[in-house]
C-alpha positions as CSV (number, residue, x, y, z in Angstrom):
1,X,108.4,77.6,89.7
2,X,106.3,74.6,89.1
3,X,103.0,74.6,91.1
4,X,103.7,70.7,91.9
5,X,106.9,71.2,92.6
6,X,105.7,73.9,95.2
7,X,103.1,71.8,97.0
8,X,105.5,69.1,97.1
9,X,109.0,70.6,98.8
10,X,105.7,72.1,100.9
11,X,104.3,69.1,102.3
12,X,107.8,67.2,102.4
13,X,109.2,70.4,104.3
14,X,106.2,70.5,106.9
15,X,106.5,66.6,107.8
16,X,110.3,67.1,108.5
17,X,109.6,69.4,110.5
18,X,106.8,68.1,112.8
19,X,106.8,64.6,112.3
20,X,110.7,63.6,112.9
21,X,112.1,61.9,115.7
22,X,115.3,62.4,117.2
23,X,116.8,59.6,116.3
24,X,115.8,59.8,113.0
25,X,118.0,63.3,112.5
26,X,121.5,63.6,111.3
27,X,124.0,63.4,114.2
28,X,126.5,66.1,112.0
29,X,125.4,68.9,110.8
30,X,127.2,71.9,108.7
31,X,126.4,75.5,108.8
32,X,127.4,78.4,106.2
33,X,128.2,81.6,107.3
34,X,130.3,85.2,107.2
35,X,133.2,84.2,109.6
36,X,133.8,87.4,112.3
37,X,131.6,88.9,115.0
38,X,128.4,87.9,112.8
39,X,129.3,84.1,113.1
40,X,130.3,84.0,116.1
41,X,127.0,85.7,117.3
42,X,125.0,83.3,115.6
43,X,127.2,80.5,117.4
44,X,126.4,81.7,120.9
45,X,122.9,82.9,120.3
46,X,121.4,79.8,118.8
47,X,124.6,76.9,118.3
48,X,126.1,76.7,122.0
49,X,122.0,76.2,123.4
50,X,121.3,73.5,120.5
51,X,123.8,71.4,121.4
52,X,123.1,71.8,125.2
53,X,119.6,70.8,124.4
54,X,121.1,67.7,121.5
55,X,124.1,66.0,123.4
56,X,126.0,64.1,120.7
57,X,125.3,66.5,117.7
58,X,128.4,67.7,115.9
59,X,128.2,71.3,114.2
60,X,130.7,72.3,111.7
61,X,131.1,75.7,110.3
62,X,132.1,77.0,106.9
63,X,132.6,80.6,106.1
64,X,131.6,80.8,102.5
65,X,128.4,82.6,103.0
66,X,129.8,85.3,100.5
67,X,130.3,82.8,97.4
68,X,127.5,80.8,98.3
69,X,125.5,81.1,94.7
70,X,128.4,80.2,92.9
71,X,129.3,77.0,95.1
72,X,125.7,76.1,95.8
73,X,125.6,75.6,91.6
74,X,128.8,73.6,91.4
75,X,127.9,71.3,94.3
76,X,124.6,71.0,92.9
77,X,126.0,70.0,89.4
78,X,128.8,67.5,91.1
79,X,125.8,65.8,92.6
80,X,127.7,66.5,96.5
81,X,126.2,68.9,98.6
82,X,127.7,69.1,101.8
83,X,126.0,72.0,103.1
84,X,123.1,71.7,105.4
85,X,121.6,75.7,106.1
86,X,123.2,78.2,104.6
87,X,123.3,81.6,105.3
88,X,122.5,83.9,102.2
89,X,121.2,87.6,101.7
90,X,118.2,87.8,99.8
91,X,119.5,88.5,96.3
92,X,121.4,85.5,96.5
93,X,118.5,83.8,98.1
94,X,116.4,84.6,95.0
95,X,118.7,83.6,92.6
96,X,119.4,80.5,94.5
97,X,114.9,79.5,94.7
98,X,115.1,80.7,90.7
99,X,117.2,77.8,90.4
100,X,115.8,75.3,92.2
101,X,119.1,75.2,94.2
102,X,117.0,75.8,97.6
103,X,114.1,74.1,99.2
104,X,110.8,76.4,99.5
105,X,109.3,76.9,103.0
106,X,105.8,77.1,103.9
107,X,106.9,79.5,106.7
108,X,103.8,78.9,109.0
109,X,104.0,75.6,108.7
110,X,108.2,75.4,109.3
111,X,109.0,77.8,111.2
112,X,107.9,78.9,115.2
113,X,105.2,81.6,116.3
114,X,105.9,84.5,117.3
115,X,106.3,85.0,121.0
116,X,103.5,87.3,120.7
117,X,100.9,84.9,119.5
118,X,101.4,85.8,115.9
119,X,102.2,83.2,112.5
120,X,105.9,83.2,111.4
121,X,104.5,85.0,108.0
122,X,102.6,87.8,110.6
123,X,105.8,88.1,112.5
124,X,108.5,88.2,109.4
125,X,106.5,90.0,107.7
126,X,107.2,92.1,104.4
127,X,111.1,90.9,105.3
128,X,109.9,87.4,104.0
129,X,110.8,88.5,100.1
130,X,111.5,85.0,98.8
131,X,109.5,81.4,99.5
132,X,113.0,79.9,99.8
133,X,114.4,82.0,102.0
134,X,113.9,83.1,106.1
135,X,115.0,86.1,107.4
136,X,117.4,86.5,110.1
137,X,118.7,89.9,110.7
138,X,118.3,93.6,109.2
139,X,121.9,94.9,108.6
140,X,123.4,97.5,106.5
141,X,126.6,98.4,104.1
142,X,128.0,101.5,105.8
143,X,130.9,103.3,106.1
144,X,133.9,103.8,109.1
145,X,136.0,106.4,108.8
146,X,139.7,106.9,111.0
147,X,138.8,109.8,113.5
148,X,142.3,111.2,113.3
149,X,142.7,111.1,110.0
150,X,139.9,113.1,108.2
151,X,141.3,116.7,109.4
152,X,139.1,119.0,111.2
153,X,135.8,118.8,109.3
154,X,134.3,115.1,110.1
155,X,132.6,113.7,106.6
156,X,128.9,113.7,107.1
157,X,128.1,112.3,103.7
158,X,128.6,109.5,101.7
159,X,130.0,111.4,98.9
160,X,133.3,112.3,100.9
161,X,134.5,109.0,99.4
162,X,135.0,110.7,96.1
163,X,136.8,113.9,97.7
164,X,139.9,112.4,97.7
165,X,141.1,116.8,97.8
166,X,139.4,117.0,101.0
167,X,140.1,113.3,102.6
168,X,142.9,112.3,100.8
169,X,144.1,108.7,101.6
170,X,143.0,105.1,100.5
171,X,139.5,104.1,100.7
172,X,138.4,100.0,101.2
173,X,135.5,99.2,99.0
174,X,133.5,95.2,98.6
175,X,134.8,93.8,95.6
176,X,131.5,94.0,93.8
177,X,128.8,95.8,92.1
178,X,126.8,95.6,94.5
179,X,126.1,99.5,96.9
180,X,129.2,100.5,95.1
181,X,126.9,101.4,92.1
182,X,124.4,103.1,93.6
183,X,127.0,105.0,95.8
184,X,128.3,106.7,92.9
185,X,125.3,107.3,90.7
186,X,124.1,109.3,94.2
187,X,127.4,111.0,94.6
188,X,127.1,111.9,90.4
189,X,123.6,113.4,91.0
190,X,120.9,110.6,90.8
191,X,118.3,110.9,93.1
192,X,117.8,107.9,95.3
193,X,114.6,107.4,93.9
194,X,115.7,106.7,90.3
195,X,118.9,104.6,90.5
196,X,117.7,101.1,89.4
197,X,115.7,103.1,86.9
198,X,119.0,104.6,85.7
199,X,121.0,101.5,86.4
200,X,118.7,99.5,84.0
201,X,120.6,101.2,80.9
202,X,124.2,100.6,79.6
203,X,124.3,104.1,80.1
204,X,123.7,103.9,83.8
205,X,126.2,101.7,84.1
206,X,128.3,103.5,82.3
207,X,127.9,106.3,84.3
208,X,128.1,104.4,87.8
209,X,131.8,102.9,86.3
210,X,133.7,106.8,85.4
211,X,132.1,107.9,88.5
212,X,133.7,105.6,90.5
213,X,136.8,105.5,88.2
214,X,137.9,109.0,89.8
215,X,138.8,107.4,93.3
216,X,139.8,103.4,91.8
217,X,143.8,104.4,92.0
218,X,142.9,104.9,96.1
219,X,140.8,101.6,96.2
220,X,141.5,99.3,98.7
221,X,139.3,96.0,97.0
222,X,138.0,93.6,100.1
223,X,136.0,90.3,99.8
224,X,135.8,89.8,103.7
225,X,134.0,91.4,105.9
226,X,136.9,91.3,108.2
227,X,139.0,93.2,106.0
228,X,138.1,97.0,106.5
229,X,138.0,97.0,110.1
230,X,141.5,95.9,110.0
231,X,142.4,98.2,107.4
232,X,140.8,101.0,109.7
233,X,142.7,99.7,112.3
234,X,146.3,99.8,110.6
235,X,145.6,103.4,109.0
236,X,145.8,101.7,105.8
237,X,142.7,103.3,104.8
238,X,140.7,106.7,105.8
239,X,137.4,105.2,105.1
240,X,136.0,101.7,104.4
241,X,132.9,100.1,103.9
242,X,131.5,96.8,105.4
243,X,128.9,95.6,107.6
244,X,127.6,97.7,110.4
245,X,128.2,94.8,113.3
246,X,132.0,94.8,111.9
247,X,132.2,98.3,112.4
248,X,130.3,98.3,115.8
249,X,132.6,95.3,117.3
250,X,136.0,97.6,116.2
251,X,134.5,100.7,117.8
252,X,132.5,99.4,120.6
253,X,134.3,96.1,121.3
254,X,138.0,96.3,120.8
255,X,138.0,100.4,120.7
256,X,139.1,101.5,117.7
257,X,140.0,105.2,116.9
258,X,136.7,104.8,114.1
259,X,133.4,106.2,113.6
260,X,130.5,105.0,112.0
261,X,129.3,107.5,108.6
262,X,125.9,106.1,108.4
263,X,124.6,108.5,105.5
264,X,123.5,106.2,102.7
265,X,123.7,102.9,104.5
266,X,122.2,100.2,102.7
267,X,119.9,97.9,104.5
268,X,120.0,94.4,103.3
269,X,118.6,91.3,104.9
270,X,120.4,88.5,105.8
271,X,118.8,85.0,106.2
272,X,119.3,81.2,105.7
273,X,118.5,78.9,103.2
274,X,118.4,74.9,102.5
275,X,120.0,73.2,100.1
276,X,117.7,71.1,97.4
277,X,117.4,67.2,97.8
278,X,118.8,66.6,100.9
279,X,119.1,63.3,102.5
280,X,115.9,62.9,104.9
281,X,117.9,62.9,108.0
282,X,119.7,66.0,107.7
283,X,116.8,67.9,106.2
284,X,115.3,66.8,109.2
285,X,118.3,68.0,111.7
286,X,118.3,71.4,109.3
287,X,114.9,71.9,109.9
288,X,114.6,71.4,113.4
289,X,117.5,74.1,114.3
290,X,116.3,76.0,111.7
291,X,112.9,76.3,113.8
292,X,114.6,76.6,116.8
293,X,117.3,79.5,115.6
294,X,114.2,82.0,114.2
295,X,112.2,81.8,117.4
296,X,111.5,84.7,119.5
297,X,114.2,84.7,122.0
298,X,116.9,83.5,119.8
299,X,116.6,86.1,117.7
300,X,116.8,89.1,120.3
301,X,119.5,87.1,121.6
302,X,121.7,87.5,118.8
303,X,121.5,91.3,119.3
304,X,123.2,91.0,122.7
305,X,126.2,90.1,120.6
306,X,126.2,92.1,117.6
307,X,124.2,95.6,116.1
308,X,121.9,93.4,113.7
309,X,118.4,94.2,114.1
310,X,115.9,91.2,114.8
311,X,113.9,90.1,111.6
312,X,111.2,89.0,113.7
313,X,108.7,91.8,115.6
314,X,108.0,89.6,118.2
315,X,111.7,90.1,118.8
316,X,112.4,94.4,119.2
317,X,111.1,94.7,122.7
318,X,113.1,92.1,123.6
319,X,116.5,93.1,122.5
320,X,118.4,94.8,125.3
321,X,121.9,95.6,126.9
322,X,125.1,94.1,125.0
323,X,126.1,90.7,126.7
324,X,129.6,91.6,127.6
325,X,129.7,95.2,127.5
326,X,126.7,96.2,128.9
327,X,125.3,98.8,126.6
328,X,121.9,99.5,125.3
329,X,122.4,98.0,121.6
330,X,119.3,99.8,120.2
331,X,121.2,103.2,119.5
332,X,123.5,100.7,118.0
333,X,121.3,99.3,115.2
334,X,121.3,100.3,111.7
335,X,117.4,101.3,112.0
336,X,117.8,103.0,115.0
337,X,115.9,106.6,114.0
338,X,119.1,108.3,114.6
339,X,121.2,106.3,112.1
340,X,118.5,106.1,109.5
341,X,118.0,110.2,108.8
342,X,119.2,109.1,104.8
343,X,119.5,105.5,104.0
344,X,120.2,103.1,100.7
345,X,117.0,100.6,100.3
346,X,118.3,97.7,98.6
347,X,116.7,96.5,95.7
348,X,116.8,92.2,96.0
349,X,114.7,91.3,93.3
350,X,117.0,94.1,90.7
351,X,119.7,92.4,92.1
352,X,118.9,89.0,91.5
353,X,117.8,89.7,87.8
354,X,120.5,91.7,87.4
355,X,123.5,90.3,89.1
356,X,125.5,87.9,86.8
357,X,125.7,90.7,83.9
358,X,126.7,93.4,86.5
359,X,129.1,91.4,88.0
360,X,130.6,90.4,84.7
361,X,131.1,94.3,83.8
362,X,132.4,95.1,87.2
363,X,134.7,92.7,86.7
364,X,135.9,93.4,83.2
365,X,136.0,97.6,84.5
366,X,138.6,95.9,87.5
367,X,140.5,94.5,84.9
368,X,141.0,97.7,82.9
């Protein structure tokens, strides 16, 4: 990007967000996330004490976090963006800053300290991976499997997917490239550390596609995060993947007959984003929650809801029991030592170079 065009979204980014009024933000503003347990932990972690603390403000959500790319470009183009923070992972967010779709932060200047003392970049850390984007949670693409439904022998590995001889049954898989690649090149024989090497070559691909054409008659093919746990629920599947906080609110929360196959989970980071060009008062509104939301508290507060870890460090020692059960959610969370003996570390920036070609041939193999 354009060193002017930096400095500028910059400066125009740090005077909305210290030098704005009250009055002189948007009364309305709209939010983009995943629907489910994730949204609504965001809404009671940071929403229900904004508007305590902003009598008057409207907040609207709209769960289209998981085409946000795609409409972020058309609204763009149609000169209407409607959107005010929008809550991307970090390949997205890339492709989104690439763009010019997305504001760019200068975090230190945007965002809160840390509760510790330390700068927003200090505190964020390495998870800041993009200057467009903030980080917001550490999650992971796992795996639940039906308890009474596996047999005797409990899968241990991610690889059971593809025994459909020894777990026979349907299996729910995203609707996308995207883990379901690397899965199988790991189940054919790739070592983790040479996947995106062996993913860069129409061979790779190749390879990744007839691996997982041996179990795409017993696919189940979600979009929605919602989706598996229900399917899990029903016995429509044996296994599924999703997100870990789905798969956690089935099991912990509404006591499901699941269990969580963590072997191979892919951690991903999840984080929110502003649209380009907005209108001064609702860049203004955007930025002010925006700098409220990422603080300390608010971010260990979310984990009383849902088995996201904190983005922040100044936030770990403060997450703590569940808010309505009343269990200790760090043996919950996807980096918890226990759960992370073998994971998945997602490649963003492979992803956002990488994306729109893979998810044409994923597409086109779908078709088939």
């Amino acid at each position: 990007m354009k060193l002017t065009k930096t400095l500028m979204a910059s400066t125009a980014l740090t005077v909305a967000a210290g030098a704005v009024a009250a009055e002189d933000m948007a009364m309305e503003m709209t939010l983009v996330s995943w629907g489910g347990a994730y949204q609504a932990s965001q809404h009671k972690a940071y929403v229900e004490p904004y508007l305590a603390m902003n009598p008057g403000l409207t907040v609207t959500w709209d769960e289209s976090s998981a085409e946000a790319t795609a409409k972020m470009r058309a609204m763009t183009e149609a000169g209407n963006v409607t959107w005010d923070l929008v809550d991307a992972v970090a390949s997205d967010a890339m492709r989104m800053c690439d763009e010019g779709l997305i504001e760019e932060f200068d975090h230190d200047a945007v965002l809160a300290t840390g509760a510790d003392g330390s700068s927003a970049s200090d505190d964020f850390g390495d998870l800041i991976v993009s200057d467009c984007f903030v980080p917001q949670i550490v999650y992971s693409t796992t795996f639940g499997y039906r308890k009474d439904l596996v047999g005797d022998t409990a899968p241990t590995s991610v690889c059971a997917i593809f025994d459909t001889e020894a777990y026979p049954g349907k299996r729910a898989l995203q609707k996308r490239p995207i883990d379901n690649m690397e899965w199988a090149l790991f189940c054919d024989g790739v070592s983790k550390d040479e996947i995106y090497d062996v993913l860069d070559t129409e061979e790779g691909v190749d390879r990744a596609l007839a691996k997982l054409d041996t179990i795409k008659d017993d696919v189940v093919w979600w979009t929605a995060g919602a989706e598996t746990p229900q399917l899990l629920a029903d016995g429509e599947v044996v296994f599924g993947s999703t997100f870990n906080g789905r798969l956690f609110s089935a099991i912990a929360e509404q006591g499901q007959p699941i269990e969580m196959l963590w072997d191979m989970q892919s951690f991903d980071l999840d984080g929110w984003v502003l649209p380009a060009d907005l209108p001064a008062d609702r860049r203004a509104r955007a930025l002010d929650f925006l700098k409220f939301a990422t603080d300390t508290q608010r971010l260990a507060d979310q984990a009383a809801y849902i088995s996201y870890g904190p983005a922040r460090k100044s936030s770990a020692p403060l997450v703590g029991k569940h808010a309505e059960l009343g269990i200790e959610m760090a043996p919950h969370m996807p980096t918890d030592p226990a759960n992370a003996t073998n994971v998945h570390v997602y490649d963003y920036e492979w992803w956002a170079d990488n994306r729109d070609d893979l998810d044409a041939k994923f597409q086109a193999w779908l078709a088939k």
